[in-house]
C-alpha positions as CSV (number, residue, x, y, z in Angstrom):
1,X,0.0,0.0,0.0
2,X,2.6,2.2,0.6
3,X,4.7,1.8,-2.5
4,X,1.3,2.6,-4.5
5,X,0.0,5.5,-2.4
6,X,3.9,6.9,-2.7
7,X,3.4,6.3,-6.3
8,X,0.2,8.2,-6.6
9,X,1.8,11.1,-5.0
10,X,5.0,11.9,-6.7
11,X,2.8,11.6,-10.1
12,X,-0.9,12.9,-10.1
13,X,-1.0,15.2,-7.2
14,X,-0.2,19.3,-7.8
15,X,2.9,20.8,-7.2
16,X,0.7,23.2,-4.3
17,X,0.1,19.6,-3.1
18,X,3.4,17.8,-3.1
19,X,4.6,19.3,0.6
20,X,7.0,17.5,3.1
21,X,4.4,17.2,5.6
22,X,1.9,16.3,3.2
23,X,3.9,13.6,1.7
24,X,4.3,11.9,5.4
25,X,0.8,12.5,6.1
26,X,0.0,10.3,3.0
27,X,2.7,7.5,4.0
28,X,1.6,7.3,7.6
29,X,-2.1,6.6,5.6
30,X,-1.1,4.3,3.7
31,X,1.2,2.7,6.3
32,X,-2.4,2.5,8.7
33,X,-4.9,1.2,5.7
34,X,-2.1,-2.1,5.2
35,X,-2.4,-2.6,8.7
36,X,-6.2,-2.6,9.0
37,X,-6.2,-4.6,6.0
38,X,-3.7,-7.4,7.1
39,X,-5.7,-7.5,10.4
40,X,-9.0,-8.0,8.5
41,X,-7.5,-10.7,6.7
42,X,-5.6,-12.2,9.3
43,X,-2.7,-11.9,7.2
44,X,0.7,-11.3,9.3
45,X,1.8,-7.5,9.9
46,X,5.2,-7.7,9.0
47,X,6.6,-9.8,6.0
48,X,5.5,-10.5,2.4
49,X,1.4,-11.1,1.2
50,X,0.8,-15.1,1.0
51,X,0.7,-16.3,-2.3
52,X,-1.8,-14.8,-4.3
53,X,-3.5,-12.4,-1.9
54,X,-4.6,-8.9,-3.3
55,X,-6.4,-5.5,-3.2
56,X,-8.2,-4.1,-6.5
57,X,-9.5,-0.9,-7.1
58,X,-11.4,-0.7,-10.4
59,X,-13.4,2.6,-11.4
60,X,-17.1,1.2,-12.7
61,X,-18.3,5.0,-13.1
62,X,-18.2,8.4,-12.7
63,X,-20.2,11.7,-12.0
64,X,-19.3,14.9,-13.2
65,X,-19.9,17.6,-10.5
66,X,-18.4,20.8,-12.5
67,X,-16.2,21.1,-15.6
68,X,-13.5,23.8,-16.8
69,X,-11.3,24.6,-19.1
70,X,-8.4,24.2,-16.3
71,X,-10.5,22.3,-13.1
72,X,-12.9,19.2,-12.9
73,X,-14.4,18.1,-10.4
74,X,-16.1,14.1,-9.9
75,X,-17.5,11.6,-7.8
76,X,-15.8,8.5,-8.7
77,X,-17.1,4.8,-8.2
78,X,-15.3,2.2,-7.7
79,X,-15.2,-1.5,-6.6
80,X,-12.7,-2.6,-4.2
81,X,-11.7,-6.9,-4.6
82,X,-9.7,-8.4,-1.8
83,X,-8.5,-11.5,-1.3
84,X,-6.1,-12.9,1.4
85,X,-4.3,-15.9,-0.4
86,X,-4.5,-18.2,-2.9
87,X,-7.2,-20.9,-1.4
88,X,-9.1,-17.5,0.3
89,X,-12.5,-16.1,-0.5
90,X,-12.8,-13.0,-2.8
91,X,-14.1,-10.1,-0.3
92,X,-15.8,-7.2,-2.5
93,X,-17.3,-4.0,-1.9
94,X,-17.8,-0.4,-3.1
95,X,-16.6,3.1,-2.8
96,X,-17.9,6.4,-3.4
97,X,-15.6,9.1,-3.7
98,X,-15.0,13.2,-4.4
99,X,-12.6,14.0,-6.2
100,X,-11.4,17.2,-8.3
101,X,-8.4,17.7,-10.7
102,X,-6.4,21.1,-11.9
103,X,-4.7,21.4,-15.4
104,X,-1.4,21.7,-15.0
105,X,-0.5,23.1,-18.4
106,X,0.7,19.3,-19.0
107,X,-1.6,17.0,-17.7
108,X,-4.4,16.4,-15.0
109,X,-3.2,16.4,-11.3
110,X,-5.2,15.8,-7.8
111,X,-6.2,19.0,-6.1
112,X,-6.6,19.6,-2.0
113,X,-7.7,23.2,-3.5
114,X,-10.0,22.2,-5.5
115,X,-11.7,19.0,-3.7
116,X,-12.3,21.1,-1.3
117,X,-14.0,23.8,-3.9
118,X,-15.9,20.5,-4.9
119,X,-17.1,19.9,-1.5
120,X,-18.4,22.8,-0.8
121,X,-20.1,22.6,-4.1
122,X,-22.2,19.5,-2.8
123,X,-22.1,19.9,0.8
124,X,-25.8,19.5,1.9
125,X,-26.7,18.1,-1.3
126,X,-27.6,13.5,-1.8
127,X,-24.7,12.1,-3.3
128,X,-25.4,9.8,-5.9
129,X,-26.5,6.1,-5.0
130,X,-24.0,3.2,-5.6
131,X,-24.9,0.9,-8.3
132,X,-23.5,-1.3,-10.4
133,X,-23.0,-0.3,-14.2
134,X,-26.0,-1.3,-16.7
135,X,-28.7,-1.1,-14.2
136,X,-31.4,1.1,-14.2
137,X,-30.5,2.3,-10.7
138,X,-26.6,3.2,-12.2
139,X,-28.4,5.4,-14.6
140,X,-31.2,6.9,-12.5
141,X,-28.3,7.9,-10.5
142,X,-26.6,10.1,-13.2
143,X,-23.4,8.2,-13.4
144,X,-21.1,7.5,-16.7
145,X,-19.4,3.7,-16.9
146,X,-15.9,4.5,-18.3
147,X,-15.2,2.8,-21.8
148,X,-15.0,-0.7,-21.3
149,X,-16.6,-1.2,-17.8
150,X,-19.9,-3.5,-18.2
């Protein structure tokens, strides 16, 4: 988790967001969510995964709250697979979350600034239900399956 979260850091987050303290906050994150997730699975907290074992996040959707020339903003759903060795069950589940990107004159990168634009953009209003893509509760719901999902 930490190698991945470190990962998503020192590529897709703004410069604004790339501090020192920021970048430990995100490690000592990402340091906790292994944890909780060894203990759930029983899986040791030092030491390699067993054989086979895994955690998947795959986007199924997404909901455009505002769009700019230079800022998006999105809810983004996802479905989370987990499985804690080769002989294991497959544990899934869902996630809902906020999201908002600058234009960096390059490329799309994660913004603190403006998620927290987006919040405040939706604070006090439903967010959209979780549903799985092709239903008529996915639509209902206003979200967009990204190419390929089914």
């Amino acid at each position: 988790m930490v190698d991945e979260q470190m990962g998503v850091y020192d590529s897709y987050l703004t410069a604004a967001d790339q501090t020192p303290t920021n970048k430990e906050k995100v490690k000592q994150r990402a340091i906790q969510t292994d944890a909780a997730l060894r203990e759930k699975f029983g899986i040791p907290a030092k030491g390699d995964m067993p054989p086979r074992a895994y955690s998947r996040v795959r986007t199924i959707g997404f909901k455009i709250i505002k769009k700019l020339k230079d800022e998006v903003s999105v809810y983004i759903l996802a479905r989370v697979t987990m499985k804690a060795g080769a002989i294991e069950k497959t544990h899934s589940s869902y996630t809902r979350t906020l999201l908002a990107a600058e234009w960096d004159g390059n490329d799309w990168k994660m913004s603190s600034a403006a998620t927290l634009r987006a919040a405040q953009q939706v604070e006090g209003k439903p967010r959209p239900a979780m549903a799985l893509p092709g239903t008529k509760k996915f639509n209902r719901a206003g979200w967009t399956a990204p190419r390929g999902t089914s």
